[in-house]
Each structure stands twice: as structure tokens, then as C-alpha cells.
N, C-alpha and C positions, 0 to 999 in steps of 0.2 A: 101360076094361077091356083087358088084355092077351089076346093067342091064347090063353090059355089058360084066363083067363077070372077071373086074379086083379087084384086093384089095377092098376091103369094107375102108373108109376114115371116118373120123370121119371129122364131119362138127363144125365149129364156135359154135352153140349152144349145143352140142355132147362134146366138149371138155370143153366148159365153164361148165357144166352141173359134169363131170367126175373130174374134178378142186374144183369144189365147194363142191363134197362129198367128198373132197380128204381134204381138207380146215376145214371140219365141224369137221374130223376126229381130227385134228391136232390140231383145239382148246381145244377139251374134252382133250385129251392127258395134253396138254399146262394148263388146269386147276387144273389137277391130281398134275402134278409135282408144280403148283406154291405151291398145298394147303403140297405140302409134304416139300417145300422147306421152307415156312413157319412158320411149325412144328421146321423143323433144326435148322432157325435161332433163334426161342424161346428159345431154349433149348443151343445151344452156346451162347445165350446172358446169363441164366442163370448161365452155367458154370464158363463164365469168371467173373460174379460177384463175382460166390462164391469167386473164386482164389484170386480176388482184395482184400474180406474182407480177406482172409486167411490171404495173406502177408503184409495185415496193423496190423495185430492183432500179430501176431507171435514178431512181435520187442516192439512192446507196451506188452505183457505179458514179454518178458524177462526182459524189463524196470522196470518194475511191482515187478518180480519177485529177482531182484540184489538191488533195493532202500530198498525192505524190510530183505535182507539178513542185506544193512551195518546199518541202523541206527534201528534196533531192534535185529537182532538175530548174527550178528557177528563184527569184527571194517571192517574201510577199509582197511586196511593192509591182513586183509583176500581176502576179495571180489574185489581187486584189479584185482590181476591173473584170475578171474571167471571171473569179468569182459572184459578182455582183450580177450579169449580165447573164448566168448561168440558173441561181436562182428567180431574178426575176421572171425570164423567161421560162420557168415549170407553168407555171400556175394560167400564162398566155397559151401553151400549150396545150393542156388539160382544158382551159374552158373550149378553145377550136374544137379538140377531139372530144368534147363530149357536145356541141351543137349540131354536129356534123350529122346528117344523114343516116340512118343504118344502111348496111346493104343487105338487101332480102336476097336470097339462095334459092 
């Protein structure tokens, strides 16, 4: 209550004053979440690397693995069909794993 006996007001330096602990608040807060947002991006940027070497390596091993079926261990009239069946199914593979669901942690 004011002298006079109406509302108590908050004055220009009252307000500035109740603003800026409101402010000081909101930075600590604001610090919290950069250092946790931070953390997240580290950790999705690692994620997505793994994936990147995952699916460069996955075609280069079966590459790997078909060259030495045909000129050491079978002819190409074998590893023809392996072949064919090898490639086709990347690309069935890839679209499953990328419709699929994420999993949240």
C-alpha cells in the first residue's frame, strides 16, 4: 500500500531492478542448456560419422569379399548369381534401414 492507501506500484527503478534478477536468471538457465546442447551435438556428430564409415565399408567389404570368391576360391559362372543378388539387395537394405524407426535413448 502506498501513503495513500492505494495499490503499492512498482516504480521505473523497482521494475528495472525485478527485470534484471529475472534476466540473470535466464542467462544461468541459457548456459545450462547451451553446455547440454553441446554435449548432444558431439555425440550426433559422432553418431553420424560412425554410420558414414559403416555404409562406405559395408560395399567395399562385399567388393572384397566376391573378387576373392571368383579368381581364387570359385569361377565366375558361380559368383555371378552371388553377385547379382548381393548388389541388388544393398539398396533393399538401405531403404528398410533408413524407414525404420529411430530409437530414442
Amino acid at each position: 500500500m502506498n501513503k495513500r492507501g492505494g495499490p503499492a506500484r512498482l516504480t521505473a527503478r523497482g521494475a528495472g531492478q525485478a527485470r534484471e534478477k529475472e534476466l540473470v536468471g535466464l542467462r544461468s538457465e541459457l548456459e545450462t542448456l547451451a553446455t547440454a546442447k553441446a554435449k548432444l551435438d558431439k555425440l550426433a556428430e559422432r553418431e553420424a560419422d560412425r554410420g558414414i564409415w559403416i555404409g562406405g565399408l559395408i560395399p567395399l567389404a562385399t567388393f572384397a569379399v566376391l573378387f576373392r570368391m571368383t579368381y581364387w576360391e570359385f569361377s565366375w559362372d558361380i559368383v555371378e548369381p552371388l553377385s547379382f543378388f548381393c548388389s541388388s539387395m544393398g539398396p533393399i537394405v538401405f531403404f528398410y534401414f533408413w524407414c525404420a524407426p529411430p530409437l530414442q535413448t
